[in-house]
C-alpha positions in Angstrom: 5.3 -6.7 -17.2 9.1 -7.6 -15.7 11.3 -10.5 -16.8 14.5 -11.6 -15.3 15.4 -12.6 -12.4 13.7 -10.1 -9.7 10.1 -10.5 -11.4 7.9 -12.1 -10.2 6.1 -15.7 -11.4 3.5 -13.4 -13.1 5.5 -10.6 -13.8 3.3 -8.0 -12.3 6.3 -7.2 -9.6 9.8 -6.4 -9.1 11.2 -7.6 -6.4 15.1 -7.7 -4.9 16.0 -8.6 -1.4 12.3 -8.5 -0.2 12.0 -5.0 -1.5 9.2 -4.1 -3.5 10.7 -2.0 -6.6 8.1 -2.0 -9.1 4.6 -2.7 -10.2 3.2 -3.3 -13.4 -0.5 -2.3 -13.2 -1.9 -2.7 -16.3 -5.2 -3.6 -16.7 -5.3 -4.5 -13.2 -8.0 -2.8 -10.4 -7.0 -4.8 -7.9 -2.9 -5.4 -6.8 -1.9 -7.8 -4.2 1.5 -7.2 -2.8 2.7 -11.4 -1.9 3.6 -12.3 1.5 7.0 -12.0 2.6 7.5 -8.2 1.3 8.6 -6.3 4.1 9.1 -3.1 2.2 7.7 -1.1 -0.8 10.0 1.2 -2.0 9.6 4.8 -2.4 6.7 5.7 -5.5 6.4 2.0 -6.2 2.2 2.9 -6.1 2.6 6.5 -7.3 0.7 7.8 -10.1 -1.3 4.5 -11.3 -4.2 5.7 -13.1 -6.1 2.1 -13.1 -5.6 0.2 -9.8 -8.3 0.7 -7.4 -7.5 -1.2 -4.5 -4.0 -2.6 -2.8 -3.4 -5.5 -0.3 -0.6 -5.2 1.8 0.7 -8.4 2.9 1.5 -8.9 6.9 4.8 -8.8 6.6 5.2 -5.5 5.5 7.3 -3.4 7.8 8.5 -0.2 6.1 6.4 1.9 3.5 8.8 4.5 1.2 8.3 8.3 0.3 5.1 9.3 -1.6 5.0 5.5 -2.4 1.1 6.1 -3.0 1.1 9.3 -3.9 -1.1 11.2 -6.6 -2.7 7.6 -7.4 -6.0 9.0 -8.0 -8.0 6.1 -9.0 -7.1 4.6 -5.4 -10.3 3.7 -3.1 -9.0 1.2 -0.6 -6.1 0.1 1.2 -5.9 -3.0 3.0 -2.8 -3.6 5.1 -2.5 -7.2 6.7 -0.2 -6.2 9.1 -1.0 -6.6 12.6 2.0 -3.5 13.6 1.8 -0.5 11.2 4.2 -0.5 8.9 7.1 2.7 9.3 5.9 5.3 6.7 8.0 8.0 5.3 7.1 11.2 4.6 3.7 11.3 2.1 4.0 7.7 2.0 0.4 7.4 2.3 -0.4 10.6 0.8 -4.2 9.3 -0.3 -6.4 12.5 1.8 -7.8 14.3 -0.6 -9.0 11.0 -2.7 -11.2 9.6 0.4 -9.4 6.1 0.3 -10.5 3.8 3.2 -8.0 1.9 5.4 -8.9 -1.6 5.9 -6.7 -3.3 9.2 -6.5 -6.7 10.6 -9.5 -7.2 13.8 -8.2 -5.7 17.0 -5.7 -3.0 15.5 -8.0 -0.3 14.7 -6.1 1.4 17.8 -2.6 0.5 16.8 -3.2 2.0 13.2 -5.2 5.4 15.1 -2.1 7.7 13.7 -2.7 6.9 10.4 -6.4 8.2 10.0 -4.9 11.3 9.2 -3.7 10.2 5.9 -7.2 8.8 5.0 -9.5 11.4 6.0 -9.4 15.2 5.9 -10.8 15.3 10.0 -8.3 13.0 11.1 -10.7 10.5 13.3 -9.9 7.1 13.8 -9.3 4.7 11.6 -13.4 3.3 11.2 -13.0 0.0 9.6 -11.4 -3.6 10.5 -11.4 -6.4 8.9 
């Protein structure tokens, strides 16, 4: 876990100017990114071998290279914003590991260019929430 003065309350996060650093996994399936993150950083999901599923908080506006990539154990990904997020290059590189993309209702169109990251035919994204 992180101490000082960028963690967050519970330590799970590092956090500077609204930019998501760091995450400490451990022991954790499930990671919740808190409201008011606008940007995860490049790798900051990349290579966790225990968290299964990430919420991405709605005011998330800017996703960093390979910032999920090779996280193997990764089934779901649920973004809460209503505007995808800008993406670098293999920032969602998740394809070969069938993870699902969960969106707000009513932006299953908006997110449409990001079903190719999810799923090796490249339809639409499938699910809302």
């Amino acid at each position: 876990s992180f101490t000082g003065k960028f963690a967050s309350s519970d330590g799970r996060y590092l956090i500077k100017n609204g930019v998501l650093l760091a995450v400490a996994p451990y022991g954790l399936k499930t990671v919740s990114v808190e409201e008011g993150v606008p940007t995860i950083e490049a790798e900051t999901f990349a290579e966790m071998s225990e968290v299964e599923v990430v919420y991405l908080p709605s005011s998330l506006q800017y996703i960093g290279r390979a910032a999920f990539h090779r996280n193997k154990s990764l089934k779901e990904i649920h973004c809460k914003a209503k505007t995808p997020p800008t993406k670098e290059d293999y920032a969602l590189n998740v394809k070969e590991y069938a993870v699902k993309l969960y969106v707000p209702r009513g932006c299953k169109e908006a997110y449409s260019s990001w079903a190719y990251y999810f799923n090796d035919q490249g339809s639409p994204v499938k699910v809302c929430v």
